[in-house]
VOMARBA-980929 format. One record per residue: x negated, y, z of N, C-alpha, C, O in turn. Coordinates in steps of 0.02 Angstrom, whole numbers, plus 50000, padded with zeros to 5 digits. Example, Ala and Ser with C-alpha at 12.3 -4.5 7.8 and 13.67 -1.06 7.14 Angstrom:
<recs>
493404971650390493854977550390493404983550390492884983450423/493584988850354493164994750357493555000250394493305005750402/
</recs>
This chain:
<recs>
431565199453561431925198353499432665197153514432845192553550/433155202053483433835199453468434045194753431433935195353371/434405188953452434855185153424435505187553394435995188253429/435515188753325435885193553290436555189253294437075192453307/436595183553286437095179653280437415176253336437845172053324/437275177253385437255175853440437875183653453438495182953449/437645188253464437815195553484438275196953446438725200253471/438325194753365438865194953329439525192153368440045194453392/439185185753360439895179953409440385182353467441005182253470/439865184753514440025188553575440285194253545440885194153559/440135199953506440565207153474441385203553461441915205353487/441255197353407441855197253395442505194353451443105194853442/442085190853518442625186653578442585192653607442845191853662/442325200953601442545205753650443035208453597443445211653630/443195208853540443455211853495444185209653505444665213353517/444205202153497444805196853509444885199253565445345203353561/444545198653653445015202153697445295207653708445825207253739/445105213153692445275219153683445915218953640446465220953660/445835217253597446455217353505447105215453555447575219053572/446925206453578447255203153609447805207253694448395206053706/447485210453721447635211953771447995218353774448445219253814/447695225153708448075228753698448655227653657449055232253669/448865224153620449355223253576450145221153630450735222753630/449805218153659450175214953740450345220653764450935222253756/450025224153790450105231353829450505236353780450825241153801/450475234953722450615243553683451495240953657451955244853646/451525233753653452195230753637452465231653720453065233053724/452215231353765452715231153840453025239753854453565242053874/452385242653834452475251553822453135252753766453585256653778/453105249253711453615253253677454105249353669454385248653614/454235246953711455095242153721455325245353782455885247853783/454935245553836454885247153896455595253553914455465259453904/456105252153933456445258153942456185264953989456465270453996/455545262354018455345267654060454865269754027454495273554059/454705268753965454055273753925454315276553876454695281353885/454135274053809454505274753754455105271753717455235272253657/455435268653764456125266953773456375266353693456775270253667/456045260553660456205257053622456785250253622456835245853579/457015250653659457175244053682457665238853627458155235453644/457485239153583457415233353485456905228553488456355229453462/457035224753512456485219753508456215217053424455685216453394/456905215953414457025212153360456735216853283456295215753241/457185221653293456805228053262455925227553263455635225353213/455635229153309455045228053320454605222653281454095223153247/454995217453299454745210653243454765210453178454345207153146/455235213953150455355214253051454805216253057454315213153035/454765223953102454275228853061453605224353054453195224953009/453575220553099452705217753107452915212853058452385212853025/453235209153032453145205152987453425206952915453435202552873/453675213552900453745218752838452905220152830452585217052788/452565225352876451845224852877451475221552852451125223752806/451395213652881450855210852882451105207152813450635206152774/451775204752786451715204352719451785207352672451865204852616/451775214152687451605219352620450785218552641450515219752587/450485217852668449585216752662449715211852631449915212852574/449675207452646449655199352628449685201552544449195201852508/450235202652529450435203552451450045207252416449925206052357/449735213252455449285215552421448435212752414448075213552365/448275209652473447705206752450447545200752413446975198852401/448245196952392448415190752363448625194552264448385193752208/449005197152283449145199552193448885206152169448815207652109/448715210452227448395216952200447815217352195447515219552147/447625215552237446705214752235446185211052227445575211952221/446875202752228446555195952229445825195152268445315192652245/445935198252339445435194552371445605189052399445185187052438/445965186452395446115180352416446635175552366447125178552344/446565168752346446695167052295447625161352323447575156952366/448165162552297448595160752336448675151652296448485149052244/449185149052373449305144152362449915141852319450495143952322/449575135952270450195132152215450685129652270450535125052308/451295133052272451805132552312452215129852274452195132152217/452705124252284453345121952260453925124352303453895125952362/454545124252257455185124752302455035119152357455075120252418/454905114552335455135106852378454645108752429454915106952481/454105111052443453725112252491453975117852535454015116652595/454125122552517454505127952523455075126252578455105126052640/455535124852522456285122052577456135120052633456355122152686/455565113552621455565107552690455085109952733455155107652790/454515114852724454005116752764454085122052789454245123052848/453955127352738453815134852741454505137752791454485141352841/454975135152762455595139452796455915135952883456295137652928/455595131952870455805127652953455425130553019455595131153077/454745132152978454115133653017454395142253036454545144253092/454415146552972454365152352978455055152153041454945155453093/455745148253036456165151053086455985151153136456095156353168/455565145253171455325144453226454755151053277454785153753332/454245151353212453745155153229454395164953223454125170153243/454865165253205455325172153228455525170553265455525174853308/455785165653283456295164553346455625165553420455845168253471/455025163653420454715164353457454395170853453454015172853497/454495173053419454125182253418454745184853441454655189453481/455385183353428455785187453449456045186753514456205191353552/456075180153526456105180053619455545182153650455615185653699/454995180653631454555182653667454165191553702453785193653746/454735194953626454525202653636455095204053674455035208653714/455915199753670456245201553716456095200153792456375203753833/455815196853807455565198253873455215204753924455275206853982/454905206153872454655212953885455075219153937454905223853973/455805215253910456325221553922456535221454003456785225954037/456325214154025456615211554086456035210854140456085212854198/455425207354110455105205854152454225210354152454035215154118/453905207054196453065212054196452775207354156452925201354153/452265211054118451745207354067451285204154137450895200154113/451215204354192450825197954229451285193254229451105188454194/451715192654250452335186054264452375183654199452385177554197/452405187654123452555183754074451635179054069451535172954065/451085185054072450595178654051450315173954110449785170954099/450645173154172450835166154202451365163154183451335156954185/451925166054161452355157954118452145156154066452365151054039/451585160554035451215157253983450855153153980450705151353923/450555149554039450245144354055450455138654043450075133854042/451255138054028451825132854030451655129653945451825124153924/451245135253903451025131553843450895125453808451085122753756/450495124453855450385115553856450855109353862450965103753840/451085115253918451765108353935452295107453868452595102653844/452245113653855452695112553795452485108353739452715102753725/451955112053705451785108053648451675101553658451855098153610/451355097053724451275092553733452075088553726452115083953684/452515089853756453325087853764453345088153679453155083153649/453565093453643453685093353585453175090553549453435089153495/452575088953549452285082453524452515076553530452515073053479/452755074153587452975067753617453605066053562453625062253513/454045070053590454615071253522454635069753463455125066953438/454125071553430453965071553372453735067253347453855064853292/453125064753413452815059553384452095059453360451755054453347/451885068653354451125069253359450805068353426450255070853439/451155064753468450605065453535450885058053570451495058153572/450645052853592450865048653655450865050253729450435053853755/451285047853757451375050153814450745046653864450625040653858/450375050753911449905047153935450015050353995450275055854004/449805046754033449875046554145449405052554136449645058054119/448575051654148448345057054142448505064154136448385068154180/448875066154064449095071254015449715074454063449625080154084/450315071054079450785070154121450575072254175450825077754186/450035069754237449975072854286449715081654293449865086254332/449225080954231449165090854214449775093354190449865099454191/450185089754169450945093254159451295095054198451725099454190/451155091254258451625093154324451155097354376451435099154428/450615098554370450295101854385450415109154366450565113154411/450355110954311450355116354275451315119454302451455124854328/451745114454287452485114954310452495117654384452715123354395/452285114054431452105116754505451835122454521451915125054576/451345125854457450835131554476451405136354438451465140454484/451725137954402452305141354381452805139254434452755144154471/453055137054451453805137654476453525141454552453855146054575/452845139054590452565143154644452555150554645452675154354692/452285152354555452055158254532452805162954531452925168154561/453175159454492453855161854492454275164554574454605169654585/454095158654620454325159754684454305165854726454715168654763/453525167454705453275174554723453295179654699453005184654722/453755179354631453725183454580454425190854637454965190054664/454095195354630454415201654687455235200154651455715197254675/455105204654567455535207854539455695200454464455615200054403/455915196554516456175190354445456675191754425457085194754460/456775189854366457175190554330457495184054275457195181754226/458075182254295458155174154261458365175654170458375171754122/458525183354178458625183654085457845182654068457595177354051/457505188854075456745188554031456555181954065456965178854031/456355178454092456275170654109456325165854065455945161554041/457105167854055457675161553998457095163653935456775159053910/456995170353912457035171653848456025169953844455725166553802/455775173253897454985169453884454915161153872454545159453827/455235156553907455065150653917455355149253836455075145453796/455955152953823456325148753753455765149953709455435145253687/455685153853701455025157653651454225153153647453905151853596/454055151253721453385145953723453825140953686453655139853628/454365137553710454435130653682454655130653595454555126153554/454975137053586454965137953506454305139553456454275137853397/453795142953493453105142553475452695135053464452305133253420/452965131553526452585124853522453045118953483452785113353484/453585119453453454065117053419453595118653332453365114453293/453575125853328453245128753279452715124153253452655121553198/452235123853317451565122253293451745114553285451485113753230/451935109853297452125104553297452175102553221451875098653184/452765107453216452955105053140452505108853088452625107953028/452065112553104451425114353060451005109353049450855108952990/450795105853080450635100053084450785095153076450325091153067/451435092853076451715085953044451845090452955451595087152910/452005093352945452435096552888451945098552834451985096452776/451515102352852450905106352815450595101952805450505101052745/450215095752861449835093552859450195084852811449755081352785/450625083352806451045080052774451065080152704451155074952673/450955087252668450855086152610450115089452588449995090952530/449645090352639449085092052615448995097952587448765098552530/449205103952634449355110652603449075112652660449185110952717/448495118552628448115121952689448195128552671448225130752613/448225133052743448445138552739448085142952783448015141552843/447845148252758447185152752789447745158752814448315159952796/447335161852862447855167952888448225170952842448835171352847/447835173752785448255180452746448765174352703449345176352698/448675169152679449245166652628449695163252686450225160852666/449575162752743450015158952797450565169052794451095169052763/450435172652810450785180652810451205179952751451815179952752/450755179052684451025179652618451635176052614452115178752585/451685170452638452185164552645452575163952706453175162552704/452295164852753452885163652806453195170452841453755170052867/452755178252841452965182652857453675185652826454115188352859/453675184552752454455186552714455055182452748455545184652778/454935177952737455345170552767455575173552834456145175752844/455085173352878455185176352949455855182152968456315181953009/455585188152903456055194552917456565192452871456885197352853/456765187252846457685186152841457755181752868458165178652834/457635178652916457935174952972457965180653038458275179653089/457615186153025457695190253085458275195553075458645197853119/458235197352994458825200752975459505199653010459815204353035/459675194253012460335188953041460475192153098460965195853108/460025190653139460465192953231460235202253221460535206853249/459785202853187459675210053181460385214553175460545219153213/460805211953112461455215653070461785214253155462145218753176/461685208753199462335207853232462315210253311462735212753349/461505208153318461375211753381461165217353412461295219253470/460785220253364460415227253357460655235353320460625241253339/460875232153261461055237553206461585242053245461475247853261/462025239453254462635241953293462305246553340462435252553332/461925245153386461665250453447461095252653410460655252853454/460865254253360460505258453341460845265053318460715270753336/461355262853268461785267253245462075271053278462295275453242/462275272353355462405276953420461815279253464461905283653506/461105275853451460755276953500460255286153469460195288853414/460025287753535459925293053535458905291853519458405295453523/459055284853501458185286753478457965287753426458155284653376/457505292253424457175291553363456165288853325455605289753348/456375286153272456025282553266455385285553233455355290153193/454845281553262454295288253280453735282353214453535276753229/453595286153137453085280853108452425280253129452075275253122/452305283853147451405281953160451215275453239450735271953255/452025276853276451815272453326451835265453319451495261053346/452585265253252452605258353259452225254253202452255248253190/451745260853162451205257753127450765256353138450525251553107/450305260753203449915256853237449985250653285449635245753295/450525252653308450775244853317450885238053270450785232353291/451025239053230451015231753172450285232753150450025227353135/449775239453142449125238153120448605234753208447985235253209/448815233053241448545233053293448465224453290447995220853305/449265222653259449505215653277449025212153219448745206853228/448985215253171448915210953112448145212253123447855210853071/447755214253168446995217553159446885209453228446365206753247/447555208253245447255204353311447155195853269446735191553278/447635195953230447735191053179447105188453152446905182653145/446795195053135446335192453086445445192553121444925191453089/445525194253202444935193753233444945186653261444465183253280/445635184853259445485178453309445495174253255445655168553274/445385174553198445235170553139444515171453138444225166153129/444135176553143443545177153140443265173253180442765169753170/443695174153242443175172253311443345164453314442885161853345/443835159453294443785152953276443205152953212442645151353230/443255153853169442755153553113442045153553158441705149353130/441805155353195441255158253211441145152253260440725147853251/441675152653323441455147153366441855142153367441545137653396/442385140153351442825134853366443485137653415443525142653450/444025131353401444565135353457444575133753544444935136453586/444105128953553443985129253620443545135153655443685137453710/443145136653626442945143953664443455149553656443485153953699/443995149753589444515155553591444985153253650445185157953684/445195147153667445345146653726445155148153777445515150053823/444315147353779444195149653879444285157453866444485161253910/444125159553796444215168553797445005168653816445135171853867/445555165853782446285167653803446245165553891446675169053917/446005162553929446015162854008445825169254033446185172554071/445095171754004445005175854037445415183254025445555187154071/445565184153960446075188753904446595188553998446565192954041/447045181254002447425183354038447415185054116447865187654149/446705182954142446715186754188446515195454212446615198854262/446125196954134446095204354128446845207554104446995213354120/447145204554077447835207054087448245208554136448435214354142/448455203554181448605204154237448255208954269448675212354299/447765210854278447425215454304447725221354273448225224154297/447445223054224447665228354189448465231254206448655236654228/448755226454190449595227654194449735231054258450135235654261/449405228654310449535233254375449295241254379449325245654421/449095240854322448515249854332449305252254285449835255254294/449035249654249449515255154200450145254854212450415260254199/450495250954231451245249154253451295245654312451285239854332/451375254354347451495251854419452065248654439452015247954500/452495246654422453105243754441452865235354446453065231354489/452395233754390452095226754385451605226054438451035228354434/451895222154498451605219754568451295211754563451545207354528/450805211154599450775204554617450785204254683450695208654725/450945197054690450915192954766450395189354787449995188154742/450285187754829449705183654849450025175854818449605171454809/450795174254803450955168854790451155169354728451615166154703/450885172554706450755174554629450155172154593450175169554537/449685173054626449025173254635448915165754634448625162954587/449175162354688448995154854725449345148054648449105142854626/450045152554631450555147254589450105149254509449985144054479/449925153854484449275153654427448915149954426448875145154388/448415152254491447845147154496447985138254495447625133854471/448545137654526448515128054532448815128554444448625124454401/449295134354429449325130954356448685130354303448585126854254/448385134254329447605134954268447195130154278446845128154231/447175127754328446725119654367447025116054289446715114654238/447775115154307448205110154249447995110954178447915106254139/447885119454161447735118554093447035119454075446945121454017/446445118354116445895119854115445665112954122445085112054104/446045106854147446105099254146446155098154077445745096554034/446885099854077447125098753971446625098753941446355094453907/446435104953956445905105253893445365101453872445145100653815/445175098953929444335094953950444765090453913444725090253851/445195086653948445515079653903445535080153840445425074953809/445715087353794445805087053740445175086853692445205084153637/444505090353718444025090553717443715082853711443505080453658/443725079953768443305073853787443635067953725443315063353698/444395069853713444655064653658444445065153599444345059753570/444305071253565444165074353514443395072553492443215070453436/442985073753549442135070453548442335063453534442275061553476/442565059253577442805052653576442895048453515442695042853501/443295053453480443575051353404442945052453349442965050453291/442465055453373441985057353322441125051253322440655049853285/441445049353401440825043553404440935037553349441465037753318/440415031453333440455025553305441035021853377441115022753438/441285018153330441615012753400441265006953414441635002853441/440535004253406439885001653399439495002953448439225008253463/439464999253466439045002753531438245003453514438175003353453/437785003953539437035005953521436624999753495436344999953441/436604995553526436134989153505436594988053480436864990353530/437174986053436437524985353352437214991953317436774991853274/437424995953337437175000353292436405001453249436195003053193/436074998753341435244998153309435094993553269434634994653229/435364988653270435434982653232435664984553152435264983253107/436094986653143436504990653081436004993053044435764990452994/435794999053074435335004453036434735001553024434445004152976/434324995453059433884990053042433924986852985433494986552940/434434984652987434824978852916434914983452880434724981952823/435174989952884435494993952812434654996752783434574996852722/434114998752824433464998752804433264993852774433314994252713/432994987952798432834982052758433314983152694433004984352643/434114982852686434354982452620434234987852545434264987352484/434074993552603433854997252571433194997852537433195000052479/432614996152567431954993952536432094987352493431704985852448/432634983652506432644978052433432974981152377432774982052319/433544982552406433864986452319433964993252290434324994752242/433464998452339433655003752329434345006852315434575010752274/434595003352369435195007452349435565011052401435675008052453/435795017852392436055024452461436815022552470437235022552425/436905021152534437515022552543437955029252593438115030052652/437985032252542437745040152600438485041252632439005041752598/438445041352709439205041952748439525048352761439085052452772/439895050052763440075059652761440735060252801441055065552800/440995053852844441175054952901441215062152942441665066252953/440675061652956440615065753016440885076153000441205079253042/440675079252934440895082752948441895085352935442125090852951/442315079252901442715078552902443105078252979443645080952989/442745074753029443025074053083442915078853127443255078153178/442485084553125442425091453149443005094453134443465095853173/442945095753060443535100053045444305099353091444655103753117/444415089053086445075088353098445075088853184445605089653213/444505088453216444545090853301444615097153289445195098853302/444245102353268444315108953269445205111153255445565114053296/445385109253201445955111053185446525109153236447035112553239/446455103853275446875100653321446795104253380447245103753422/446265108053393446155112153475446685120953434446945125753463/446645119853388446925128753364447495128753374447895128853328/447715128453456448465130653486448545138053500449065138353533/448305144053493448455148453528449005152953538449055155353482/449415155453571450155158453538449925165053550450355168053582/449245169953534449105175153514449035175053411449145178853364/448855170153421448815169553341449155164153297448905159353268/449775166253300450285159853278450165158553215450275152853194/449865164453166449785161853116449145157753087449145158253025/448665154353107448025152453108448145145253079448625142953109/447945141753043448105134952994447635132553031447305134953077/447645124352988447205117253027446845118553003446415115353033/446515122052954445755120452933445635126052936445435127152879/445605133652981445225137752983444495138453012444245144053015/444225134353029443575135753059443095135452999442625139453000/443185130652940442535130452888442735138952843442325143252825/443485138952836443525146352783443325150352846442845153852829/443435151052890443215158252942442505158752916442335164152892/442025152952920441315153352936441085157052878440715161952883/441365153852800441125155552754441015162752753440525166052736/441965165752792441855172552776441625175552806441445180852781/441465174252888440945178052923440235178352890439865183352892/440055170852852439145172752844439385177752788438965181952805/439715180852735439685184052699439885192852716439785197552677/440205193252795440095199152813439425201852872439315206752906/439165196952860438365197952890437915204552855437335205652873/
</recs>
């Protein structure tokens, strides 16, 4: 007998790596001055976020499959538009890298994730600083700067512009979380597009008129639609699997899938782009960083269970549920506790860091589920 749901789960974490890993590859291909010698980063980014909110708009007011959120200016001003700069400023450094450095070297400085968001938590104030947490920070710091050491063909521009990009991603998510979660506004993939993707492409407009436009207007390329539509349909298809695949299992398994995502990348990147080499001290400065974030995680994990136990230990507790029996056979009366699946949700939502899917809200795991059992 097949376990239908089981095989589902697994279709959709091969779906997510694949989506995930080509979108990586097909954005390094068409920036790449040695392929299709796109080299607009920025360009590149409207289009994916022109795209994904002309969908958005259409499945929100044209087709109303999805029902949008009572938005205020005042929410707007203070949330929506702080968040969206952040989350462009990190798509747009991050595709500028592409131009400088190999997609293996960028997804080992991607490891530096943690460090970030954890720092920009501290900052902020969603996170305390803890010895523990701190020592996988310098861990993870040591396994990059090693990784970097060995890096053949480094490069300190694409470097500058990857690392700015993680820490503007984890700046992002930060204030998604103090901000969103501040006024009690939840946001599912397609109305998170609907809302922050417009926002996005006029803050990208800006350096676009100043940095780009100019060398487009002399350049000898031309702009090809079907590539850079499968490209924004590629991005926005990755969007909405790794929404599935949290809905389905939670974001700690989309995490061990983003480990393995990046070591089939790295792999990959050497086949297809031979210029992208590794070192054996390439190899060595990864690995001690993944120890670091494969630590993080357990910690984040083990805190998260932690928060969901009674703070009671067992004989109180046995004692409790004794006495609340007896009270209950005298006065019939229920006192029914509903704890527990509230505090799923808010662990689940707190592990959903991934910077493949920037747009993913705190409470996607209960709307994913709904909509997976309904495409069964």
């Amino acid at each position: 007998m097949i376990n239908k749901p089981l095989v589902l789960t697994y279709l959709y974490l091969l779906i997510y790596v694949l989506l995930s890993s080509g979108v990586i590859l097909y954005n390094k291909w068409v920036l790449s001055p040695k392929y299709f010698n796109f080299p607009f980063p920025i360009t590149l980014t409207m289009f994916h976020m022109a795209f994904s909110g002309l969908f958005a708009f259409f499945l929100i007011r044209v087709f109303k499959v999805v029902a949008p959120v009572k938005m205020t200016f005042e929410i707007y001003a203070t949330c929506v538009v702080p968040i969206s700069a952040f989350f462009a400023s990190s798509l747009w450094f991050g595709n500028t890298a592409y131009l400088h450095i190999s997609v293996a070297f960028i997804q080992m400085l991607k490891a530096l994730m943690p460090v970030a968001t954890f720092s920009m938590g501290v900052l902020c104030g969603t996170d305390k600083p803890r010895c523990d947490v701190f020592l996988n920070m310098v861990l993870v710091s040591v396994g990059v700067v090693i990784s970097s050491y060995g890096e053949i063909h480094f490069n300190i521009v694409g470097t500058v512009y990857q690392v700015t990009g993680i820490f503007a991603e984890a700046l992002r998510l930060v204030l998604t979380q103090v901000l969103l979660q501040k006024k009690g506004l939840t946001l599912n993939p397609i109305t998170s597009l609907y809302y922050i993707a417009p926002c996005s492409f006029v803050f990208l407009f800006v350096p676009w008129c100043l940095l780009e436009k100019p060398g487009m207007a002399v350049s000898q390329i031309q702009f090809n639609f079907w590539i850079f539509f499968s490209n924004a349909l590629c991005a926005l298809a990755l969007n909405l699997s790794t929404f599935l695949v949290i809905g389905r299992t939670g974001a700690v398994t989309i995490r061990v899938a983003g480990v393995l995502k990046d070591w089939i990348l790295i792999a990959l990147s050497t086949v297809i782009f031979p210029e992208s080499t590794i070192t054996g001290l390439n190899i060595i400065g990864y690995a001690i960083a993944l120890c670091g974030v494969v630590m993080y995680n357990y910690i984040k994990v083990k805190d998260g269970r932690a928060s969901q136990l009674p703070s009671d230990g067992i004989p109180e507790r046995f004692t409790k549920d004794r006495d609340w029996k007896l009270d209950k056979k005298s006065s019939a009366i229920i006192n029914p506790n509903s704890n527990s699946d509230s505090n799923e949700g808010n662990f689940k939502g707190s592990e959903m860091n991934d910077e493949e899917a920037p747009l993913v809200s705190s409470r996607l795991s209960h709307f994913g589920r709904s909509f997976s059992n309904h495409t069964k």
